[in-house]
N, C-alpha and C positions, 0 to 999 in steps of 0.2 A: 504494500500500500504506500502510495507518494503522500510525502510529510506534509503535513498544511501550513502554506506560506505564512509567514508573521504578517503583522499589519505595514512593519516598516519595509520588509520586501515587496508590500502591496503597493504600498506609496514610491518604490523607487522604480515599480515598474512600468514604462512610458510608452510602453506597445511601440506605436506609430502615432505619438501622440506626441505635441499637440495636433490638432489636424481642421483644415479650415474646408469647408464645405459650405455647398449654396441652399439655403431656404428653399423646402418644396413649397408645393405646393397646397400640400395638406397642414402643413406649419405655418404658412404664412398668414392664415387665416387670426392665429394667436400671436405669431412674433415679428407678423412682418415681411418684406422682402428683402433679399441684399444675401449677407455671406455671415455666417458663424462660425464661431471657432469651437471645439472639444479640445479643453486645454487636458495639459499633462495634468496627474495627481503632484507632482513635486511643483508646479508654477502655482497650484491654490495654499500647497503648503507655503511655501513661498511669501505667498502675501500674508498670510494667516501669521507667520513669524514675525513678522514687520510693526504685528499691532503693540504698542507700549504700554507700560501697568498704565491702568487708570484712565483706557482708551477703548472705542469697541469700534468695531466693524459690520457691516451685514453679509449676509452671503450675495445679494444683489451689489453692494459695493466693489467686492470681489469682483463677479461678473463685468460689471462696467469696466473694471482696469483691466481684465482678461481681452475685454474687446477691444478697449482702446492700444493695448499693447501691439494685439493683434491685426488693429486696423480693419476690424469688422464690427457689424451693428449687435452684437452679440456675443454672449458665450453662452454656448448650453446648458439651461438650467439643471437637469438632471444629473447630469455630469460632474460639473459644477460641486455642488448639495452632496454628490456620492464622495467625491472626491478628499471634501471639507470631515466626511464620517470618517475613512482613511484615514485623515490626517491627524483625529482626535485621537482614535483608538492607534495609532502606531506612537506618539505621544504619549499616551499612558501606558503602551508598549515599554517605551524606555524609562520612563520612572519609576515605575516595578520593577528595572534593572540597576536602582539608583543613579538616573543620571539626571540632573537637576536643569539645563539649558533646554528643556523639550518646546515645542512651539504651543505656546496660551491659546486653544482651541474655545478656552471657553470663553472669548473677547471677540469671538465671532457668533452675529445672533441671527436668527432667520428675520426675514423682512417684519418691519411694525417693532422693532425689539424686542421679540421674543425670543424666549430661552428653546434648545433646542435637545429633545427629550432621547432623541439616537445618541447622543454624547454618551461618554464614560459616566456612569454613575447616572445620568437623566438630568430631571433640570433638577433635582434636589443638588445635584454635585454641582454645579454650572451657578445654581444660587448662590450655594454658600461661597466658590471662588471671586462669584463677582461682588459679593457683598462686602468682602474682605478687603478687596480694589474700592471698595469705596459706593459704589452704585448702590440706588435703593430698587429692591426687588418688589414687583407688584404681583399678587398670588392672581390667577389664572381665573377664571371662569366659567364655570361648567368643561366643556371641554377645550376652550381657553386654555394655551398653559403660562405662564408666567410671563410676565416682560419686567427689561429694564426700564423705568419713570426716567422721562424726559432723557432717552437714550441719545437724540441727536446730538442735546449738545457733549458730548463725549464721545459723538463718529471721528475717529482718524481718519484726517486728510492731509494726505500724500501730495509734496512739494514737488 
């Protein structure tokens, strides 16, 4: 039986990626016409590294530097989103090997500043990290799940 790849072999692995492709026609219904990109899982970690304590991101902000990098009107949201899961759980990959520099997965939130419940631990884990950074956490409702209050003014933007 073949070993199951870690999350950090997942994240390092780039296929043939990144890869830019044209919007069909059954997409473009929702995103548009023109050209997107499927970025690599190591260009979301990437950005994801970049966010600093006391700072947050969305997965949509991602995407927009994915496209503008790329010089297309997009980056693939699902891609994207999977990519960002990778990059949490290989991240806590390495801190359960004691290494302390791993990439702050939980300073990136899904669109609206919400907490994002695929993370390591869920958003209970994601809360308590960001709480500690300073943010006030807002409890979810109904199937709501959490967000950060007044998350933009603490979006990182990139100079």
């Amino acid at each position: 039986m073949k070993a199951k790849k870690t999350w950090r072999e997942k994240l390092a692995n780039s296929k043939d990626l990144p890869r830019i492709q044209e919007v069909t026609p059954t997409m473009s219904q929702r995103w548009g016409t023109g050209r997107f990109v499927i970025p690599a899982p190591m260009e979301v970690d990437e950005i994801m590294k970049s966010v600093p304590e006391g700072k947050l991101t969305t997965i949509n902000q991602i995407r927009s530097m994915l496209a503008e990098k790329h010089g297309v009107n997009f980056a693939c949201p699902i891609t994207s989103g999977i990519f960002a899961w990778v990059a949490a759980h290989a991240a806590e990959e390495e801190a359960a090997k004691g290494m302390k520099d791993i990439t702050p997965y939980w300073r990136t939130l899904k669109s609206g500043g919400e907490l994002n419940a695929k993370y390591p631990g869920g958003v209970e884990e994601q809360a308590k990290r960001l709480a500690a950074e300073g943010h006030q956490i807002i409890p979810g409702k109904g199937k709501k799940p959490p967000k950060i209050k007044d998350f933009e003014k603490d979006l990182f933007i990139r100079t």
